[in-house]
C-alpha positions in Angstrom: 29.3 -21.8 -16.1 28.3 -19.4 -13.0 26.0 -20.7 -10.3 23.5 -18.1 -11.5 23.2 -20.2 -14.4 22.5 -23.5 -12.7 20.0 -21.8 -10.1 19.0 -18.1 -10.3 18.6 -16.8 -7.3 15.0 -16.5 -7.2 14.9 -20.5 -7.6 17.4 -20.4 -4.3 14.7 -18.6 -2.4 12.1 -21.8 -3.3 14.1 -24.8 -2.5 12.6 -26.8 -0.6 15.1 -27.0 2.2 14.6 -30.1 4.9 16.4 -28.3 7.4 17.5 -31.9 8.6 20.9 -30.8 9.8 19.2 -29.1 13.1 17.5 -32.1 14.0 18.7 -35.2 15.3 15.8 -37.1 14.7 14.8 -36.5 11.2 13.1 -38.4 9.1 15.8 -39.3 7.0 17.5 -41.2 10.2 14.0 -42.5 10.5 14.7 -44.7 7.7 17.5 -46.5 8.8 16.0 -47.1 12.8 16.7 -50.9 13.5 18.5 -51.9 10.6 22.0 -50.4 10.9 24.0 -48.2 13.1 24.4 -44.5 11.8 25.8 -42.1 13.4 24.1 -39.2 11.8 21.9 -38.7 8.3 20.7 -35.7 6.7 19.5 -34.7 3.1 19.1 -31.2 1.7 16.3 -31.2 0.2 13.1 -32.5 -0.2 12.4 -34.2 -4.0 9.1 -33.9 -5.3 7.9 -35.2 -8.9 8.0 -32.4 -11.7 9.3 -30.1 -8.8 12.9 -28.2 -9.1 14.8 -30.3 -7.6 13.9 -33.8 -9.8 14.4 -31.1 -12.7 17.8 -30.3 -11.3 19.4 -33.6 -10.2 18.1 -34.9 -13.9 20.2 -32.7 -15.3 22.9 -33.4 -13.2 22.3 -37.4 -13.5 21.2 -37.8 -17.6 22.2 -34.7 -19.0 25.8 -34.1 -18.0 25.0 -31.0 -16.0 27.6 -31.9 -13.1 28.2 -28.4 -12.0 24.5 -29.1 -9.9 26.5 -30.9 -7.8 29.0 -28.4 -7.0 26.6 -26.2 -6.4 24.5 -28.2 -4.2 27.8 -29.1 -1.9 28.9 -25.8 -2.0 25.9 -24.5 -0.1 24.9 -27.3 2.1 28.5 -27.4 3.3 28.1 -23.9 5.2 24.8 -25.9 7.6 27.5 -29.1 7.8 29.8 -27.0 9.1 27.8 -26.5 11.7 27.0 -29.8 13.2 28.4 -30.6 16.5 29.6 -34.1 16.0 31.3 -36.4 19.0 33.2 -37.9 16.2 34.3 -35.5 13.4 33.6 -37.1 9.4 37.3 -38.3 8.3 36.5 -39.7 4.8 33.7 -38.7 2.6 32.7 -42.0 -0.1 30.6 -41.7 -3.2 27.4 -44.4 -3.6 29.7 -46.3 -6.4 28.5 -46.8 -10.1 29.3 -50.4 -11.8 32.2 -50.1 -13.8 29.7 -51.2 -17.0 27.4 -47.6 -15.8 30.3 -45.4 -15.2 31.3 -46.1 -18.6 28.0 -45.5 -20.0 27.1 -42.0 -18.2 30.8 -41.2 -18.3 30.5 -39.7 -15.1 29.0 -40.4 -11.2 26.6 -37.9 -10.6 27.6 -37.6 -6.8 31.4 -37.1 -7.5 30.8 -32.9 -7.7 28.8 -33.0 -4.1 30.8 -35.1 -2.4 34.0 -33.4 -3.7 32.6 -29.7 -2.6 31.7 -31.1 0.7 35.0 -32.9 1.1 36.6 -29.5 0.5 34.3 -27.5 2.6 35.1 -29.6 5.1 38.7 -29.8 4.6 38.9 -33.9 4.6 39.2 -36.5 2.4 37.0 -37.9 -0.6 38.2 -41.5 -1.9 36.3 -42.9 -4.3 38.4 -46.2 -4.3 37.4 -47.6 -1.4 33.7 -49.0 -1.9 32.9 -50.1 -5.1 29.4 -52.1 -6.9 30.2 -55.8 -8.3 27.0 -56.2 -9.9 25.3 -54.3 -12.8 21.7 -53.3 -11.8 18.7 -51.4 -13.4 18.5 -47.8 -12.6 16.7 -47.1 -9.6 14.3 -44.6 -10.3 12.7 -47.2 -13.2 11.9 -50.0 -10.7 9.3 -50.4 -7.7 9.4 -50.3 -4.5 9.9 -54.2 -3.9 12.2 -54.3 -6.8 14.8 -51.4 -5.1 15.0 -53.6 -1.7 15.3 -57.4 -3.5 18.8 -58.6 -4.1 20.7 -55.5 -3.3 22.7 -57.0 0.0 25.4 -58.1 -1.9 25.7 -55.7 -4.7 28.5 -53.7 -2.7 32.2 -54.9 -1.1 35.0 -52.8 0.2 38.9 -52.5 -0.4 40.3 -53.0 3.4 43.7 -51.7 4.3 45.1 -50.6 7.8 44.8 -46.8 6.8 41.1 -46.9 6.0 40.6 -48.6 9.8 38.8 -47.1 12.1 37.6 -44.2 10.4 34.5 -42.6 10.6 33.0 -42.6 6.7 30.6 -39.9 5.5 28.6 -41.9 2.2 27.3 -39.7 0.1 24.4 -39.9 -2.8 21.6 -38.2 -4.7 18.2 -38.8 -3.2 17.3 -41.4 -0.3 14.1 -43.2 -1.1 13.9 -46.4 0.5 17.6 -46.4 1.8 18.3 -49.8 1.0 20.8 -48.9 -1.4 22.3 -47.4 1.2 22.1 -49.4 4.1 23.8 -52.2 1.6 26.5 -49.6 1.3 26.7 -49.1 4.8 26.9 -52.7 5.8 30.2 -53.4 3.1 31.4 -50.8 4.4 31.3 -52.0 8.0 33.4 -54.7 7.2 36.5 -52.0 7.8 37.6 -52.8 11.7 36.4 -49.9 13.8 34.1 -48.1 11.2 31.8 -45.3 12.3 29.1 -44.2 9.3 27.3 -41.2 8.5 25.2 -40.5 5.5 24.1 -36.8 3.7 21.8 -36.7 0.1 21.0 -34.6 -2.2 17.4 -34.9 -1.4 14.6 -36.8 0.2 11.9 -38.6 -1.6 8.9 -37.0 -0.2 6.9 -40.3 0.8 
């Protein structure tokens, strides 16, 4: 499938790009300010209900379309490429699905971003490293309170001296409240000497 098929070009010209990675201060960091250390956070795009991108990562998330993702990577990459970083991404992780999910999707819908942006990059994606011990609802059919409750301890980490002191680009489809995220983050900072960054797909527009 070409990548006119998953986005004409026309629909290139209207994405509603966040332009995050030329500013420092974005509100995508904004989300994470005095909760957890990041190095640097960016998404795409922004996601609006019943807008392109919701119709695109749905297809990418429920309907098996995972070539979105490769497309998405692909072309974000060429900004990433950009950033002038005082320590360079060494590892790029996937927001994990439970085992119990994985098997019901077939499929995590970030594995085709984060794979094109590990290439694009030219470093490492490892999927094995964090990984979800409990089941839990998908997100997008909960509210607000119910995202944040109970999702500390949802995450853990597999800790060996190669994956020490690393600095660990996490990866997922759209940052809402970024507590899924920050619980990622704070497994994952378990690792001696861990630095983390995060990039999305997309932005909730709040």
């Amino acid at each position: 499938m070409s990548n006119e098929t998953i986005l004409c070009t026309n629909c290139r010209h209207e994405m509603p790009l966040t332009q995050y990675h030329l500013d420092t201060k974005n509100e995508a960091v904004k989300k994470f300010y005095g909760k957890i250390e990041i190095e640097y956070v960016s998404a795409f795009l922004y996601f609006n209900k019943k807008g392109i991108v919701q119709e695109l990562i749905h297809n990418l998330k429920y309907k098996g379309l995972e070539e979105v993702g490769t497309v998405l990577g692909n072309w974000y990459v060429e900004d990433l490429k950009e950033l002038k970083l005082e320590t360079p991404f060494d590892i790029i992780i996937p927001v994990p699905l439970h085992k119990r999910k994985f098997k019901e999707r077939g499929y995590n819908q970030v594995t085709t971003f984060g794979k094109a942006l590990a290439e694009g990059l030219n470093i490492t994606y490892d999927a094995s490293i964090l990984y979800r011990k409990k089941y839990s609802k998908t997100q997008s059919k909960k509210n607000l309170l119910g995202r944040s409750e109970n999702i500390e301890n949802i995450f853990d980490v597999i800790s060996t001296e190669e994956n020490q002191n690393k600095h660990f680009l996490i990866v997922d489809d759209v940052l809402t409240t970024g507590a899924t995220l920050e619980a990622c983050s704070r497994a994952l900072l378990k690792i001696p000497g861990t630095k983390i960054s995060i990039v999305c797909m997309a932005m909730a527009n709040s």
